[in-house]
C-alpha positions in Angstrom: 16.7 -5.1 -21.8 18.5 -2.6 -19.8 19.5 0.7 -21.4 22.6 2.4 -21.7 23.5 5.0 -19.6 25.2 8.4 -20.9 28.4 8.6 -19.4 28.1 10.7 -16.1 24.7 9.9 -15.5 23.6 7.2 -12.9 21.4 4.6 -13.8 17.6 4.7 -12.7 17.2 4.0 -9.1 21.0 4.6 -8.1 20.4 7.8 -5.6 23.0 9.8 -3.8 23.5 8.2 -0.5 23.6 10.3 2.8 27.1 9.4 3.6 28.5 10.6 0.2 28.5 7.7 -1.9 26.1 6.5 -4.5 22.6 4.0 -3.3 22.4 1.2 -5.8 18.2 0.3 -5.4 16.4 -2.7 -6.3 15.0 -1.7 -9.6 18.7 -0.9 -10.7 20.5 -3.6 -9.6 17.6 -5.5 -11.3 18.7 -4.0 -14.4 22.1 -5.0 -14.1 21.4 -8.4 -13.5 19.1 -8.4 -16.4 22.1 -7.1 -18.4 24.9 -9.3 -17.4 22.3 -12.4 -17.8 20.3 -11.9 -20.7 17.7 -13.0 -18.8 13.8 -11.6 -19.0 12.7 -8.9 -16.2 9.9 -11.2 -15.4 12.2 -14.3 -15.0 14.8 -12.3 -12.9 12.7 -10.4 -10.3 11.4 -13.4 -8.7 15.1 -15.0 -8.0 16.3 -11.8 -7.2 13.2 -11.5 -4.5 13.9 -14.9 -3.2 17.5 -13.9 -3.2 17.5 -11.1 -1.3 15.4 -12.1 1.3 17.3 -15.5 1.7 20.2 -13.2 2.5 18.2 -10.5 4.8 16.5 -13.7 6.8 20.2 -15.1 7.2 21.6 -11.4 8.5 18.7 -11.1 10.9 19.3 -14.6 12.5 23.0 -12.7 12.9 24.3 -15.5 10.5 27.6 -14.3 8.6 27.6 -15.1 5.0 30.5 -16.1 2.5 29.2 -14.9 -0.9 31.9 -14.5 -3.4 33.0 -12.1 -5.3 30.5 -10.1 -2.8 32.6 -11.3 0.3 32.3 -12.4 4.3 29.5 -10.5 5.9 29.5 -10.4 9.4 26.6 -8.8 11.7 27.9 -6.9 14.7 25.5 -6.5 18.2 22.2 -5.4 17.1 19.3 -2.9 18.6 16.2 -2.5 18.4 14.9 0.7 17.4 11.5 2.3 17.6 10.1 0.7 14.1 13.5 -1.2 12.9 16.4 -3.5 14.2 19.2 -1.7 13.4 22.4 -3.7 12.9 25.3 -2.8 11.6 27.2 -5.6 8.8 31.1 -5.8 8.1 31.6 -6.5 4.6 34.8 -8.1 3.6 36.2 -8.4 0.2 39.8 -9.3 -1.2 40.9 -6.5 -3.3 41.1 -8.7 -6.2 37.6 -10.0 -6.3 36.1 -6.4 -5.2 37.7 -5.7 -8.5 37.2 -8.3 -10.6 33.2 -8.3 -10.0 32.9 -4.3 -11.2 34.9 -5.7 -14.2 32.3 -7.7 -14.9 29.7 -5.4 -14.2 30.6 -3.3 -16.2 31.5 -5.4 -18.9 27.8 -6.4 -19.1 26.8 -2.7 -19.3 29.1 -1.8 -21.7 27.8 -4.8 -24.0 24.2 -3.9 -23.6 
């Protein structure tokens, strides 16, 4: 079970992000899916795996995903750098489902 966070604390593995914003890792976002679900740790982490590797396999092909409430991700020309392909992904949500899906995230933290 995921545990509450004090208010004005981030959640293990959210870091500060270079460009100012907050980094929402794997281990957290784990959490949160654990949270909203119900579901065990051990049953989540596999599907979660499988689920973001689907997704990272589709981005790399330079596939665009529809994924709601997420959005349309598109991938824009890509490089290749010395140990990494860099590409750059356009994320596009409707302001309404953007809005709508923190709801609900928070919703399931606020319940646990």
């Amino acid at each position: 079970m995921a545990e509450a966070v004090p208010a004005g604390e981030k959640p293990a593995g959210e870091k500060k992000a270079e460009a100012g914003g907050s980094r929402l890792a794997k281990k957290a976002l784990l959490a949160q899916v654990v949270a909203a679900t119900g579901a065990k740790p051990k049953d989540v982490k596999p599907i979660l795996e499988a689920t973001l590797d689907a997704i990272a396999q589709a981005l790399g092909r330079g596939e665009s995903l529809v994924l709601p409430p997420l959005g349309r991700l598109t991938v824009r020309p890509q490089r290749e750098g010395a140990n990494a392909r860099v590409m750059t992904v356009k994320v596009r949500r409707t302001a309404d489902k953007a809005e709508h899906a923190s709801q609900a995230l928070a919703e399931a933290d606020e319940a646990h």
